[in-house]
Each structure stands twice: as C-alpha cells, then as structure tokens.
C-alpha positions as CSV (number, residue, x, y, z in Angstrom):
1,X,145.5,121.2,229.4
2,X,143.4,118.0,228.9
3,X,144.2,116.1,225.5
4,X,140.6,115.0,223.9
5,X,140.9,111.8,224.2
6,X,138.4,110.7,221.3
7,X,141.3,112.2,219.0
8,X,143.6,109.8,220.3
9,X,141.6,107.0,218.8
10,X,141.0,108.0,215.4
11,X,145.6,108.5,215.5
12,X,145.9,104.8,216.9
13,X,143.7,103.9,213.9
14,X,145.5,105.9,211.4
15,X,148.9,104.4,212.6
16,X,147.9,100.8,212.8
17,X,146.1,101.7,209.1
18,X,149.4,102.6,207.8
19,X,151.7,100.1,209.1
20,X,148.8,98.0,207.8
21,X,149.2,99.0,204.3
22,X,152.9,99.4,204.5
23,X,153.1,95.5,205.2
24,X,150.8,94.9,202.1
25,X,152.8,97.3,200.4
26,X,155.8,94.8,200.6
27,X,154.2,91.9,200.3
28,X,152.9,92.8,196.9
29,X,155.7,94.1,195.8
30,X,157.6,91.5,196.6
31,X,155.3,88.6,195.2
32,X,154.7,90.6,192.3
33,X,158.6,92.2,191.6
34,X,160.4,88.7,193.0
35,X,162.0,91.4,195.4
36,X,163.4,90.0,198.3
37,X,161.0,90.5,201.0
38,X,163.1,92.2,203.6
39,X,164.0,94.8,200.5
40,X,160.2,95.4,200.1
41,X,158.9,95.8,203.4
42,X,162.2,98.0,203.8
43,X,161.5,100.0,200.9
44,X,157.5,100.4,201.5
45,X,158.2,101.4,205.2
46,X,157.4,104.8,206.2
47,X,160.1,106.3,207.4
48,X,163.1,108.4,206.6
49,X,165.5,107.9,203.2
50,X,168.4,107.7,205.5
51,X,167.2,105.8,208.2
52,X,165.8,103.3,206.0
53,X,169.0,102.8,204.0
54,X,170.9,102.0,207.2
55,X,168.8,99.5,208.2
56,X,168.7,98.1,204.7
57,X,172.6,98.0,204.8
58,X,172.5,96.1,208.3
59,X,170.1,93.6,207.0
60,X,172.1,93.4,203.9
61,X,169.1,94.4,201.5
62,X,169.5,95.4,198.5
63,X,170.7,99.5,199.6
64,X,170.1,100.8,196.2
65,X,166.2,99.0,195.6
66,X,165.2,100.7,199.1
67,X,166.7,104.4,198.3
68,X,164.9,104.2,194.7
69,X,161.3,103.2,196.4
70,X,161.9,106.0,198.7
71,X,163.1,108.6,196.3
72,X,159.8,107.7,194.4
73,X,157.7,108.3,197.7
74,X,159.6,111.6,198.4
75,X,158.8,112.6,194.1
76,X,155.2,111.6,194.6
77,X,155.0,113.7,197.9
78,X,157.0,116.9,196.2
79,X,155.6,117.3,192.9
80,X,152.2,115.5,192.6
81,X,150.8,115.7,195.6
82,X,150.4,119.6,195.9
83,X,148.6,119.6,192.4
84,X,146.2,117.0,193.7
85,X,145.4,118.9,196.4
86,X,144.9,121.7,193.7
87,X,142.9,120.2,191.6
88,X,140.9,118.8,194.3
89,X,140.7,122.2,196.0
90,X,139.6,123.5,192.8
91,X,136.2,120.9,192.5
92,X,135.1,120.8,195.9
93,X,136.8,124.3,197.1
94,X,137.5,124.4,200.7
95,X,136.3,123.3,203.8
C-alpha cells in the first residue's frame, strides 16, 4: 500500500510548526516570567508529563515549574478543549 506522499508534506509542516512555536513558547515565557530558560523551553515542550520531568531533573530545572506547565497543558486538553470543539461544532455544525 502506497503512502500519499502529498500528506507527508503538510505532517513535516505541522511538526516543524510546533516545534516552532514550542521554542517561542519558552522564549516568551522565559523573557516575560524571568524563568530560567532551560525550565521554559522544558516546560512548553510537547511531550509527555513524565518524560519531561526526567529530563528537567537531569538538567537540573526547576522539576516542579515544568510538571505545573504541563499539568496546565493536560487541564486545557481535558476540560476546555472538548467544549470548544462543542461550541464550535455547534456554529459551523460539521463537516
């Protein structure tokens, strides 16, 4: 089975994208917070709550800073994001 490979463009540009805004991500919040930066980028990384945290610990971030920031992501990702998606669902219906 032959992979379309004109899919495989728009992933490379939705991976770069986020990595993209990830680094912004940190770099805001550390220029804006006084964060350290390696806590920041850590924190605004996509990735796993776990993973993350052991990395943070071997790069001796601040631990606790990172598992907050994700623990917000994770929040955002259980509890508002289905009612966006309802709400939007519910003005534009579906596709």
């Amino acid at each position: 089975m032959l992979v379309n490979l004109k899919h495989l463009y728009y992933y490379k540009v939705m991976v770069l994208g986020l990595f993209i805004a990830s680094i912004l991500l940190g770099l805001f919040v550390s220029k804006v917070t006084g964060m350290d930066l390696v806590t920041s980028m850590l924190g605004s990384s996509p990735g796993g709550l776990t993973e993350m945290s052991i990395i943070a610990d071997s790069y001796e971030a601040d631990v606790s800073k990172v598992v907050i920031m994700h623990l917000m992501r994770l929040i955002g990702v259980v509890v508002i994001l289905p009612a966006l998606i309802k709400k939007v669902i519910e003005i534009f219906g579906t596709f």
